[in-house]
C-alpha positions in Angstrom: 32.6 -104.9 6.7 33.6 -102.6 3.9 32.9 -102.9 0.1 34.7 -101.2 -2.1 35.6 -102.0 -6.4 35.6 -100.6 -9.6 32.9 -98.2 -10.4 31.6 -99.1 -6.9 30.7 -96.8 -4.1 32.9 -97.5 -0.8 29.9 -98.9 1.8 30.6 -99.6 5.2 28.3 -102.0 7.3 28.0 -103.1 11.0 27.2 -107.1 11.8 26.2 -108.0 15.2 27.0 -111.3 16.2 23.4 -112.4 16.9 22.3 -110.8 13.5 21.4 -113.3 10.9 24.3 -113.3 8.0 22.4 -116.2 6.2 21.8 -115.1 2.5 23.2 -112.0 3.3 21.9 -109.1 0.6 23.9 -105.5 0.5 22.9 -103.1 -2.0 25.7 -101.2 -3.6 25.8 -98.0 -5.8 27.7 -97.7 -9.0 29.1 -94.1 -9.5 30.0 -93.3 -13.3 32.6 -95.2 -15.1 35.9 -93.7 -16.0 36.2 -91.4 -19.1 37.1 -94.4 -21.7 33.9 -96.3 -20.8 30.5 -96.1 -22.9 28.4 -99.5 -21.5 25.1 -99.2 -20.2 25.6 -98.1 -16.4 23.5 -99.4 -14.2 22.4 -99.3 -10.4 22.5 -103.3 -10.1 25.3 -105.5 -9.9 24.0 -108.1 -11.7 23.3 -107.1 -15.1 22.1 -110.0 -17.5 22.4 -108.2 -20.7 26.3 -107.4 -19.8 28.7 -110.1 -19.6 32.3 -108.7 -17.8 36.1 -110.3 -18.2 38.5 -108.9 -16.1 42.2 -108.5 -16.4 43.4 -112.0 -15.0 43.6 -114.1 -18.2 45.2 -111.4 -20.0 47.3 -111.4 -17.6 48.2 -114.9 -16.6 47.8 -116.2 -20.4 50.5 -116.5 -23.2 49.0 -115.6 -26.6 51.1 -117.4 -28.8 48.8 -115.4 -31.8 46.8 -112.0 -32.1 43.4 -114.0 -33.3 43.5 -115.8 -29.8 42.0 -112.6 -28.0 38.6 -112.9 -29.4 38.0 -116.6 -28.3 38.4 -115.8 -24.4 35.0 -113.9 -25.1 32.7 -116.9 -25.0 29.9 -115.6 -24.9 28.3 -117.6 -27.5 31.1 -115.9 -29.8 32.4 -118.0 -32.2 35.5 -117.0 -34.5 37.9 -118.7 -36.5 40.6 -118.1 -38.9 40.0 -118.6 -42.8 43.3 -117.4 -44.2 45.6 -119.5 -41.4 47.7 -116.2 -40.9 47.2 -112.4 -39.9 43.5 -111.6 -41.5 40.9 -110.9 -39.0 38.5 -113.6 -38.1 35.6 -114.8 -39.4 32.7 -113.9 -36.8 29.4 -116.5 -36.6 27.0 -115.7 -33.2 23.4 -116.7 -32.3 23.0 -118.0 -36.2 24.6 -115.6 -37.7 27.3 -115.7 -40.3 28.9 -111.6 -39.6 31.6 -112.8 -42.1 34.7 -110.3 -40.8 32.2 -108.3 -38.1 29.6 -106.1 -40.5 27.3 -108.4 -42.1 24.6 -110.4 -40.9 23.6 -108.4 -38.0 27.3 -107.1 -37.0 29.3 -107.7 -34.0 30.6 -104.0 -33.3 34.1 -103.8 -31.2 35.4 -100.8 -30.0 38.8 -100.6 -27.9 38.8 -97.2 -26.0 35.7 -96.5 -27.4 37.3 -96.1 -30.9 35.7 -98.2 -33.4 37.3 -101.1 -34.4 34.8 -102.2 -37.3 35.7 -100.6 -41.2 32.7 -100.0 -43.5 33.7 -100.3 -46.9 36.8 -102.4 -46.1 38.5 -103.9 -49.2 37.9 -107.5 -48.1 34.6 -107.0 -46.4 31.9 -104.8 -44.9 32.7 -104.2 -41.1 36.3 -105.9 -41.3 38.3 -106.2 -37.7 41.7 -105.6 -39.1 42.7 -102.9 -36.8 42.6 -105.4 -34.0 45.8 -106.7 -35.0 47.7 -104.1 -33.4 45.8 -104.7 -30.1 48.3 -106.0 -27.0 46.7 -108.3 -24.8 48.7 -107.4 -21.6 47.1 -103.8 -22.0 43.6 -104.8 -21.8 41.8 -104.0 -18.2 38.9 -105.4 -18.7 36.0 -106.5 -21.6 32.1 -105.5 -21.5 30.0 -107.8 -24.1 26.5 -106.8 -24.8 24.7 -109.7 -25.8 22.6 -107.6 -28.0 22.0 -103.8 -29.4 20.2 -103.3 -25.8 21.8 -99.8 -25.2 21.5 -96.9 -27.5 25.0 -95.3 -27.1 26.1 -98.4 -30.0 25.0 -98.0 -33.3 26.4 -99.4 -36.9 27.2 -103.2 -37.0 25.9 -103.6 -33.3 22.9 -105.8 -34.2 24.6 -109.0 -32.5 25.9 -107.1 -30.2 29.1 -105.2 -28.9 32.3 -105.9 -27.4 33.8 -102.8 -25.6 37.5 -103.5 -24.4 39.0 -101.0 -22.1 43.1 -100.7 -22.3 44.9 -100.1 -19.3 45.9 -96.5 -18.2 49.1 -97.7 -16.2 50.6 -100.5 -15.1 51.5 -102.0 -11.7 55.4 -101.8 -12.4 57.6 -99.1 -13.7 59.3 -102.0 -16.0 57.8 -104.7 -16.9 59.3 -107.5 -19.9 58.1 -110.9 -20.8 59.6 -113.1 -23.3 58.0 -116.2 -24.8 58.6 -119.1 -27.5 57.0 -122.1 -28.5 55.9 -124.6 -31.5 56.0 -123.6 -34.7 58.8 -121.4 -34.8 56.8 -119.0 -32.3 58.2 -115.8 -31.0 57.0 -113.4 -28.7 58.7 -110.6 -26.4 56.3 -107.4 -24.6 58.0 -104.5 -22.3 56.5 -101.7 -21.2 58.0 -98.7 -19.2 55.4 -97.0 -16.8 56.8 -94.3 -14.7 55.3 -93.3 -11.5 53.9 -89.4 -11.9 52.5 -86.9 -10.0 48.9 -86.4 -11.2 49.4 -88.2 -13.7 50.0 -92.1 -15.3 51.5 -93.1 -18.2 53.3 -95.9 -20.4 55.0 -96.9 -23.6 54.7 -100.4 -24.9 56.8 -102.3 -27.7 55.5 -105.8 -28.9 57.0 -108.2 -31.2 55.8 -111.5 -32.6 57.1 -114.1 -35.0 55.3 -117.4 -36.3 55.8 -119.6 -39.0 52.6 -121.8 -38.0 51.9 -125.8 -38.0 52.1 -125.0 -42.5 53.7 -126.2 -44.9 53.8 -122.7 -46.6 55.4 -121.0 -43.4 53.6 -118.6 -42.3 56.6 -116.0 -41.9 54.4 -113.8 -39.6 55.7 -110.6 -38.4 53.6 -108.8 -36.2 55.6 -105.7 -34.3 53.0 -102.9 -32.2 53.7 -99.8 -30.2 51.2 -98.4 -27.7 51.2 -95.5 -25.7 49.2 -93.5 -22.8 49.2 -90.0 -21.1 46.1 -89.1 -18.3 46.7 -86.2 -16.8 44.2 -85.2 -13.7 43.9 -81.8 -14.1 42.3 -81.2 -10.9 39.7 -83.2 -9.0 37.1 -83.4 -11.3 38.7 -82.6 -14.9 40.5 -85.3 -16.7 42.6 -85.0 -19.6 44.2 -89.0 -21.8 46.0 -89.0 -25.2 46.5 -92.5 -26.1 48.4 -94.0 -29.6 48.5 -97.1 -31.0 50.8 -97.8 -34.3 50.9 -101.4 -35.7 51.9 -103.3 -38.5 51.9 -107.4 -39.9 53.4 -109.0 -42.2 52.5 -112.6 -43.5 51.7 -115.5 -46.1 49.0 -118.1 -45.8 47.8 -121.2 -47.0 44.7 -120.2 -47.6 41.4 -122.2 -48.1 42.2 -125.7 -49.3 39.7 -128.4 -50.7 38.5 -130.8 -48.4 38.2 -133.8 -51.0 41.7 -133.1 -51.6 42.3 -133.9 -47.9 40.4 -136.7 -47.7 42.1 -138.4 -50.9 45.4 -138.1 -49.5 46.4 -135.5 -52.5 46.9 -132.7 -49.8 48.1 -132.3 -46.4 45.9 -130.8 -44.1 48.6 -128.1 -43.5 49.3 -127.9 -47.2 49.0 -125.4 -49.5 47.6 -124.8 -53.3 48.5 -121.0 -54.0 51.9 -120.2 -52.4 51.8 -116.1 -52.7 48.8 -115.5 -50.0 48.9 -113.1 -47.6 49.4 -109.8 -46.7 50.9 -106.7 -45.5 49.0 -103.9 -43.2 50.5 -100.7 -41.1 47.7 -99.2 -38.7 47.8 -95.7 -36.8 45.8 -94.4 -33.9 45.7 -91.0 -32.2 42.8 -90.4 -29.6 42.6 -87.7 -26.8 39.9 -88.3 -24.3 38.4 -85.8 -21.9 36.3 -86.1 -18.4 34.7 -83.3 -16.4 32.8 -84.5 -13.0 30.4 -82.1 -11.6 29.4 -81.6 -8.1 25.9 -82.7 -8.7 27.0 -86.4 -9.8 26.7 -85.6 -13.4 29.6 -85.9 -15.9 30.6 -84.9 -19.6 33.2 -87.0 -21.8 34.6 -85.7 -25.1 36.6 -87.9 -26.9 38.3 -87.8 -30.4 40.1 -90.1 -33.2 42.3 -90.1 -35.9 43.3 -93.5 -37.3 45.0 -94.2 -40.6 45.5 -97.9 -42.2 47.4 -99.2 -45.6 45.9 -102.9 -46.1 47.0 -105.5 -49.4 45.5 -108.9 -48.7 46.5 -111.6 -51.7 44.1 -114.5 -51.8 42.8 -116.8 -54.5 40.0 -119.0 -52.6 38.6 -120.8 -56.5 42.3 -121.3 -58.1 41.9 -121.9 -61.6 38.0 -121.6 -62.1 38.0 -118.0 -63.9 41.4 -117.6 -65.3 43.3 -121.3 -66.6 46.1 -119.4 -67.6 46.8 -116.7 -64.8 45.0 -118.3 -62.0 42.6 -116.2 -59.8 44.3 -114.9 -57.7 43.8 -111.3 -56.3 44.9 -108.4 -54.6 42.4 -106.4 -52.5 44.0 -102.8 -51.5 42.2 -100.8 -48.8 44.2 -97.7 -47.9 42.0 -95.0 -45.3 42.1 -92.2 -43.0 39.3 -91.9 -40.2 38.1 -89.4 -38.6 35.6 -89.8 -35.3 34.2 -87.9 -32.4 31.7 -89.0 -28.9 30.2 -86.9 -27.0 27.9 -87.9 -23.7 26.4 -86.5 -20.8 25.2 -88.5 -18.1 23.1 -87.1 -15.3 21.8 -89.1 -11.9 18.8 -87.7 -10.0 15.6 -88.3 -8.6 12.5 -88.6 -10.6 9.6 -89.0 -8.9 11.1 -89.6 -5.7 12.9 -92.7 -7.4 16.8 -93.1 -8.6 17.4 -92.0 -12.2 20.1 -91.7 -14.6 19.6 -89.7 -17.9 22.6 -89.8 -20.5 22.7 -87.8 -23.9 25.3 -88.3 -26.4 26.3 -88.1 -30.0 29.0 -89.5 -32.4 30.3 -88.9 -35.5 32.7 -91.1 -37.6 34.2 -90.2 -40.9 36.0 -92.1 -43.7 37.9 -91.4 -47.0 38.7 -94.6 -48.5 40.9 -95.7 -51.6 39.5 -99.5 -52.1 40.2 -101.7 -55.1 40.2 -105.3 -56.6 43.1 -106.1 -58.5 43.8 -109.5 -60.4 47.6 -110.8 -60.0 50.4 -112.8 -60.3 52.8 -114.1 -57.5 51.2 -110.6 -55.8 52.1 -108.9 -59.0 49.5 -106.6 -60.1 48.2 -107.4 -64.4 44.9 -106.0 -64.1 42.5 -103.9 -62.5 38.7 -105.2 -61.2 37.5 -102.2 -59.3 38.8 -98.8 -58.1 37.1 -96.6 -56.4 37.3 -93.7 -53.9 34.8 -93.7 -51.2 33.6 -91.2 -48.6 31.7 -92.6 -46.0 30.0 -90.0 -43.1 27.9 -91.6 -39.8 26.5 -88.8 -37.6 24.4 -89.9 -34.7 22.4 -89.0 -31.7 21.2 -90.9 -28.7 19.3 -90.5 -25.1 18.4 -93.4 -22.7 16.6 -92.7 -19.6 16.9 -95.1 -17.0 14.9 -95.1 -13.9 14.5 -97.6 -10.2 10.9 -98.4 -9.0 10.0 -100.1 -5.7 12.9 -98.9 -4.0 15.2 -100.2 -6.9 13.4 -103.9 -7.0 12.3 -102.6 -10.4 14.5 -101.5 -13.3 13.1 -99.4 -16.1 15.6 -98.1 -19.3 14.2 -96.6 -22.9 16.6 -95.1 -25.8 15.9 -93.8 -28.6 19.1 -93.5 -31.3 19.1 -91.9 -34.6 22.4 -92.4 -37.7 22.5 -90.6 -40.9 24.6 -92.0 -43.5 26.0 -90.5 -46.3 27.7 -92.9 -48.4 29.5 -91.0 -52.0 32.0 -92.9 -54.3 33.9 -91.8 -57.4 34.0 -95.4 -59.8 37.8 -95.4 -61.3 37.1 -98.2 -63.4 33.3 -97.4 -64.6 32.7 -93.8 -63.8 28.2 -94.7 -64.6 28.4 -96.0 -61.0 29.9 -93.0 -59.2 27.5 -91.5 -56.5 25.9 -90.3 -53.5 23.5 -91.8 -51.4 21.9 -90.5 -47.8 20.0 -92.9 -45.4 18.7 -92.5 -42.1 17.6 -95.3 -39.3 15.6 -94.7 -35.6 16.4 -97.4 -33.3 14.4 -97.6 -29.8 15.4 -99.9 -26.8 13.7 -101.0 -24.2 15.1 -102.5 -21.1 13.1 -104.0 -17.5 14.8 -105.8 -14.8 12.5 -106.8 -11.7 14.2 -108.6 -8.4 10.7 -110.1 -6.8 12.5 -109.7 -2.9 15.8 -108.4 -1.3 15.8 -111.8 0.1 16.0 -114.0 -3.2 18.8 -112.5 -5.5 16.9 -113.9 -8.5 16.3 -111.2 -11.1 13.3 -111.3 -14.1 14.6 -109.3 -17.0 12.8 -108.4 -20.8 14.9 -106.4 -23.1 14.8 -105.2 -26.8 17.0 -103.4 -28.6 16.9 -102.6 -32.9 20.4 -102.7 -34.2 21.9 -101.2 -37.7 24.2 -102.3 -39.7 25.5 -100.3 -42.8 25.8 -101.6 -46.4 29.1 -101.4 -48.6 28.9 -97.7 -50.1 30.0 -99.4 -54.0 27.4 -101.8 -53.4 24.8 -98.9 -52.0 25.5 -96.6 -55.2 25.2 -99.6 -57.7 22.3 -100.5 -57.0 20.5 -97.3 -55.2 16.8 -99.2 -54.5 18.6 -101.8 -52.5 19.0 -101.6 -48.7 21.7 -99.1 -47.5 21.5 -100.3 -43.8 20.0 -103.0 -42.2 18.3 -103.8 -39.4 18.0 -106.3 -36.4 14.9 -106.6 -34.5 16.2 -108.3 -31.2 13.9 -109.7 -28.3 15.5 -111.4 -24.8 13.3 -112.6 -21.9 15.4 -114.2 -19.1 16.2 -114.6 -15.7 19.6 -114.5 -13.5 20.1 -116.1 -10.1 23.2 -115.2 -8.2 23.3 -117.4 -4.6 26.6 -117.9 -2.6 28.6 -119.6 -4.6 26.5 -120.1 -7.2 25.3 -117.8 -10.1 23.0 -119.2 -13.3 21.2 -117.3 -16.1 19.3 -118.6 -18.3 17.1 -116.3 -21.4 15.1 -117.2 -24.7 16.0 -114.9 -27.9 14.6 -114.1 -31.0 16.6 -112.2 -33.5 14.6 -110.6 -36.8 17.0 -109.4 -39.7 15.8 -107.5 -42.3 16.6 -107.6 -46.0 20.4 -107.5 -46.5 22.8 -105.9 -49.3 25.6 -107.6 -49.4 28.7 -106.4 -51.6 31.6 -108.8 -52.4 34.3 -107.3 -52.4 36.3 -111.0 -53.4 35.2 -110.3 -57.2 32.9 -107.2 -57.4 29.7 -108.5 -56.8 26.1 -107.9 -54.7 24.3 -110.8 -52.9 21.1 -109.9 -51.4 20.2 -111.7 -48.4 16.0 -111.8 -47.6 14.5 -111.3 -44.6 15.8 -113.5 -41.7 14.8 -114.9 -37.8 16.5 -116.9 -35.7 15.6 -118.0 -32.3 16.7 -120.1 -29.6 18.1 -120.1 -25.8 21.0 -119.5 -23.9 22.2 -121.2 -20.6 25.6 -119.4 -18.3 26.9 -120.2 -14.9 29.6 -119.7 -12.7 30.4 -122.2 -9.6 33.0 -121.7 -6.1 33.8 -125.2 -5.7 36.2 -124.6 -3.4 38.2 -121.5 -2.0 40.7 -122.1 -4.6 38.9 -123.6 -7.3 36.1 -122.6 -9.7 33.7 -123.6 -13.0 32.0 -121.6 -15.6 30.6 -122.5 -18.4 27.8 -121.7 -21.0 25.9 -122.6 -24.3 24.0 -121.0 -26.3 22.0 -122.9 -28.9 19.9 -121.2 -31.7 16.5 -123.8 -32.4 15.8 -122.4 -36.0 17.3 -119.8 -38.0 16.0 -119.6 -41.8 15.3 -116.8 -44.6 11.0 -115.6 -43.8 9.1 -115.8 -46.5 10.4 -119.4 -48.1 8.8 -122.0 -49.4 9.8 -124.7 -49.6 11.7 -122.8 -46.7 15.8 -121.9 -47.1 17.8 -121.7 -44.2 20.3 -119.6 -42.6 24.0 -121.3 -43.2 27.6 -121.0 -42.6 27.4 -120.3 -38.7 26.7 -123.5 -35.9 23.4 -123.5 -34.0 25.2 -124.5 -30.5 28.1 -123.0 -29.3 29.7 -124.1 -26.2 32.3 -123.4 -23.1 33.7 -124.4 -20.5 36.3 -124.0 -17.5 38.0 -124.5 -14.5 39.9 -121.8 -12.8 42.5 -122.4 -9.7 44.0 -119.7 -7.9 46.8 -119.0 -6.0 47.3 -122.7 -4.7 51.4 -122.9 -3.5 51.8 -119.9 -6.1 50.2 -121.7 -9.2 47.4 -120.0 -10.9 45.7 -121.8 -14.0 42.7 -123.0 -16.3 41.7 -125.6 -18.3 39.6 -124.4 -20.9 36.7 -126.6 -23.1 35.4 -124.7 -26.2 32.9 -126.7 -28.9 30.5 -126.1 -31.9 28.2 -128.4 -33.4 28.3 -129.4 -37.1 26.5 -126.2 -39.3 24.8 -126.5 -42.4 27.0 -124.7 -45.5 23.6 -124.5 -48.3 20.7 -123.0 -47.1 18.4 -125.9 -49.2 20.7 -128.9 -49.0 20.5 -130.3 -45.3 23.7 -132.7 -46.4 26.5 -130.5 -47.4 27.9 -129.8 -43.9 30.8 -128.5 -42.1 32.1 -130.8 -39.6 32.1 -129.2 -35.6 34.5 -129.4 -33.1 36.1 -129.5 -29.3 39.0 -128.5 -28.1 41.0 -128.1 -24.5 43.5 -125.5 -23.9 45.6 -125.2 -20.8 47.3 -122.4 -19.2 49.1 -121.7 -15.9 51.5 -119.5 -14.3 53.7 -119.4 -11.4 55.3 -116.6 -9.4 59.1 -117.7 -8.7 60.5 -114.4 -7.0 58.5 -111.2 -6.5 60.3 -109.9 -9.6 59.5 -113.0 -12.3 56.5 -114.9 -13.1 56.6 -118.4 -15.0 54.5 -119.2 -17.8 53.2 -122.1 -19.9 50.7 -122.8 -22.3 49.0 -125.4 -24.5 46.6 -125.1 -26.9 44.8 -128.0 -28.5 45.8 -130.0 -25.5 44.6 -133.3 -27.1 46.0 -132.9 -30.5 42.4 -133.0 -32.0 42.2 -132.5 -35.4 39.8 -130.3 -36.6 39.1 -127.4 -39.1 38.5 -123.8 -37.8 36.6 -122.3 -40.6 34.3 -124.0 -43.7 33.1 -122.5 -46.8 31.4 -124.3 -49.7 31.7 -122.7 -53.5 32.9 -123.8 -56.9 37.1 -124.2 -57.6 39.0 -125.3 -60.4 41.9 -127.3 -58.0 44.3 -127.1 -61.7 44.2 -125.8 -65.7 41.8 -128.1 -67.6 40.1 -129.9 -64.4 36.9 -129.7 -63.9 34.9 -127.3 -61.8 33.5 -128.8 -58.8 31.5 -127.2 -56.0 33.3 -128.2 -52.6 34.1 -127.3 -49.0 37.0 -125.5 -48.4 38.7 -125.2 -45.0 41.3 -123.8 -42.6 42.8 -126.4 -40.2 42.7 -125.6 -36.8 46.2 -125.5 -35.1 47.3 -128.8 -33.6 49.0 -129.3 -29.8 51.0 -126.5 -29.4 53.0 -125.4 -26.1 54.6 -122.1 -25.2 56.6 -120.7 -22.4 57.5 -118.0 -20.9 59.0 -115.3 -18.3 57.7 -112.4 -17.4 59.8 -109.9 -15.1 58.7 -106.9 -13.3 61.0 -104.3 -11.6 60.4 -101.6 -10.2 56.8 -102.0 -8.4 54.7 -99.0 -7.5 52.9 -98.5 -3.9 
């Protein structure tokens, strides 16, 4: 038998015929990831803290819109749209409100190991705009750390970090796929990849068009170019330059009141404030460099420059501030960004025992023009805030990983250290112009113990402190606030991986410290006290058959509240049990598909009244995809397969629905998209050996 597979060492082994196969246990060896790569690398191949998706649904799926990438995660992830157009998602995970990614602990996503998160974003700390220009035929594969377990991740990585990895070439020199659907939905992707010696490359060209299940069509205009050069420059020396350019275009319907809704007053897909939206361009240049040594060990340099022009019009309260203008603003977020990685990784023997040693460093910089402005039918009349910020994150890291009792016993420690320097020049009010500096250590810890070779069942304890910056206009307001936060987080678990059947189960508690929290809606600083939640989470995978499989997992969070309270306040705005489900078939009579089962629970929206809700849900989506000649594939999708009607994000706060009614505090909401089916063909030409 021979083993071979990504980041795998090829391992050849001899079976007699009277040898016993039952159970059988081989142990692998991972050799270094390729040059884009930066999770934790291990000597195992089950890692619990890591949770992998490979290329297959990426591949096999139509996304009839950008937001859809992030809900194939799982993961106890759970996101949903609260402007019903192109804005990023709103981000909620183990208790956890993270609003567009950077608050509340942070979920950090990087794509090629280029930030994705934006600190001091014009509509909110740690927003995911930039991952509107991602293509999801490009992506190769996703690494989700369910936690800030490794110290090569720092700023907004305290509920974890989602790594994707883009493609380097593809397996046909020309590949197109055109799709269309409900709603008005568009789509079309080609890609030209020639085959080169030492060398692989592509260009891509996306375009997508929506008007959406609204009243106020969407008019959504999404077009994205992507690009890749690697050249091997001999057999150890690597050289990629990779670009990315995007831009979207679209209205929304915004938040709309829920009693509205209920009194018949307002269609679910209707609309109060016509002119939301937006309009953002994005820019990416990286250049990525590998050097393998003969000893095993490696060095990766990598380097960035991005550059982004965001305008997002909203007016989420209507008439409660202005009766005559209405409140409607404009938030402008304009930035160039400069970053830099660095990381050595060296295997050897310590103590007579396998060890890997990595050292690293990054360094990400940002000049920022940010402002608030109050308008018209996205006409500018007056200025709220205006400021220019420069924002600097240098960081260091090392994490030593070593294998006792010939590898039964996994041992990992890191130590990381960010400085932040954090200077802004007020337009508006020059008295709260500034510079602050702030520094944060955070240690992991990591242990993994298989009891026997014979039982793949694996013990595991892992902690990990994670950071998240504050917004630099909130930082220098109010200088004896907190500049970065922190996230205390504890795992103990166990994984079992048997035949056809793999299970792990761990328990989590998750210790936020106090929180600074600018808003960028209307200029404002929360503060948030100290937090903890806690809970469990459950994940398996089954073979049913040879062609068909189930996975599935929940993670439910027992308590999450604000330390300290009494009579106690709670934690709100994010569901304590988040759910999935699915079953896979593949390749039966040329048919691959999935039927896919996502839920939340119903989540408290006021942290000291129990009763003012927002409402859960479940819903079934269905994919599947057929190869009719070697050169064209057939595909079909539905979302929402049962038409169930449901609301993907919830907020409560005050409105004024019209001049001279009165102000009422209320849940506003985004409706979730109702059944929806697209098809498509894709066509390749042109395959490579």
């Amino acid at each position: 038998m021979r083993f071979e597979g990504q980041n795998i060492a090829p391992l050849e082994r001899s079976i007699g015929a009277s040898d016993s196969a039952e159970n059988l246990r081989i142990r692998i060896t991972y050799v270094i990831p390729p040059i884009n790569a930066s999770v934790v690398i291990t000597d195992t191949t089950l890692d619990p803290t890591i949770e992998r998706r490979n290329d297959t649904i990426y591949k096999n799926t139509l996304f009839s819109r950008d937001d859809q990438l992030l809900q194939t995660l799982a993961a106890g992830i759970n996101a949903g749209q609260h402007e019903g157009g192109g804005k990023s998602l709103e981000i909620r995970r183990f208790g956890f409100n993270a609003d567009h990614g950077g608050v509340g602990g942070g979920v950090k996503i990087l794509v090629d190991n280029i930030q994705q998160n934006q600190g001091t974003q014009g509509h909110g700390q740690g927003y995911l705009g930039q991952l509107k220009s991602l293509t999801p035929e490009l992506v190769q594969d996703i690494d989700i750390l369910n936690g800030p377990f490794s110290a090569q991740y720092g700023d907004f990585s305290g509920l974890g970090v989602v790594q994707i990895r883009l493609k380097e070439s593809l397996p046909d020199q020309l590949t197109f796929r055109i799709q269309g659907g409900s709603f008005k939905t568009f789509r079309s992707f080609i890609a030209y990849s020639p085959t080169l010696k030492d060398a692989d490359a592509f260009i891509t060209y996306e375009a997508s068009r929506t008007d959406g299940p609204f009243l106020n069509p969407l008019r959504y205009q999404r077009d994205n170019v992507t690009g890749n050069y690697s050249r091997r420059l001999d057999e150890n020396r690597t050289l990629s330059f990779k670009l990315n350019f995007g831009r979207n275009d679209f209205f929304s319907s915004g938040q709309i009141p829920l009693d509205e809704v209920s009194a018949g007053r307002l269609d679910r897909f209707g609309f109060i404030d016509p002119e939301n939206g937006g309009r953002i361009k994005t820019g990416v240049f990286g250049a990525y460099y590998k050097n393998e040594f003969k000893d095993g060990s490696m060095f990766k340099l990598d380097g960035s420059v991005s550059r982004s022009l965001f305008d997002l019009f909203s007016n989420f309260t209507f008439f409660l501030n202005d009766e005559v203008n209405g409140d409607e603003v404009q938030q402008h977020d304009s930035r160039l960004q400069e970053a830099a990685n660095a990381q050595y990784l060296r295997p050897f023997k310590l103590f007579g025992q396998q060890a890997l040693f990595i050292a690293g460093g990054n360094f990400l910089a940002s000049q920022i023009n940010v402002g608030l402005y109050q308008s018209v039918a996205r006409n500018p009349i007056g200025v709220t805030t205006q400021s220019f910020a420069d924002i600097t994150n240098a960081a260091g890291y090392v994490q030593q990983g070593i294998d006792f009792l010939n590898g039964r016993l996994r041992v990992d420690g890191g130590l990381r250290y960010d400085y932040f320097r954090f200077s802004v020049d007020d337009r508006v009010t020059p008295e709260l112009s500034g510079t602050e500096g702030a520094f944060r250590f955070q240690p992991k810890l990591n242990l993994a113990y298989t009891p026997s070779d014979n039982i793949p069942a694996t013990i595991y304890l892992n902690y990990g402190r994670g950071i998240s910056s504050q917004d630099a206009r909130g930082i220098v307001r109010d200088s004896s606030g907190p500049k970065v936060s922190t996230t205390d987080f504890y795992q103990a678990g166990t994984a079992y991986n048997h035949q056809r059947f793999s299970l792990s189960a761990d328990l989590f508690l998750i210790d936020r410290s106090n929180e600074q929290v600018y808003i960028p809606d209307d200029g404002s600083i929360e503060f948030a006290g100290p937090s903890r939640a806690y809970g469990f989470e459950v994940k398996n995978s089954i073979r049913l058959t040879r062609l068909l499989a189930f996975d599935g997992g929940i993670t439910r969070v027992m308590n999450a509240f604000y330390r300290g309270t009494l009579p106690r306040i709670y934690v709100d705005s994010a569901p304590h049990t988040v759910a999935n489900g699915g079953l896979t078939l593949s390749n039966w009579r040329g048919f691959t598909g999935s039927l896919r089962y996502r839920y939340i629970s119903n989540y408290r929206l006021d942290g000291e009244d129990a009763s003012i809700r927002a409402s859960g849900f479940d819903v079934l989506d269905f994919s599947m995809s057929k190869r009719l000649r070697r050169w064209v594939d057939f595909n079909l999708s539905i979302d929402n397969l049962t038409n169930k009607r449901y609301f993907e994000t919830q907020n409560y706060f005050e409105s004024r629905l019209r001049p001279g009614d009165p102000v009422i505090s209320r849940i506003h909401a985004t409706p979730g998209y109702p059944f929806g089916l697209t098809i498509g063909f894709t066509f390749h030409f042109a395959a490579k050996d």
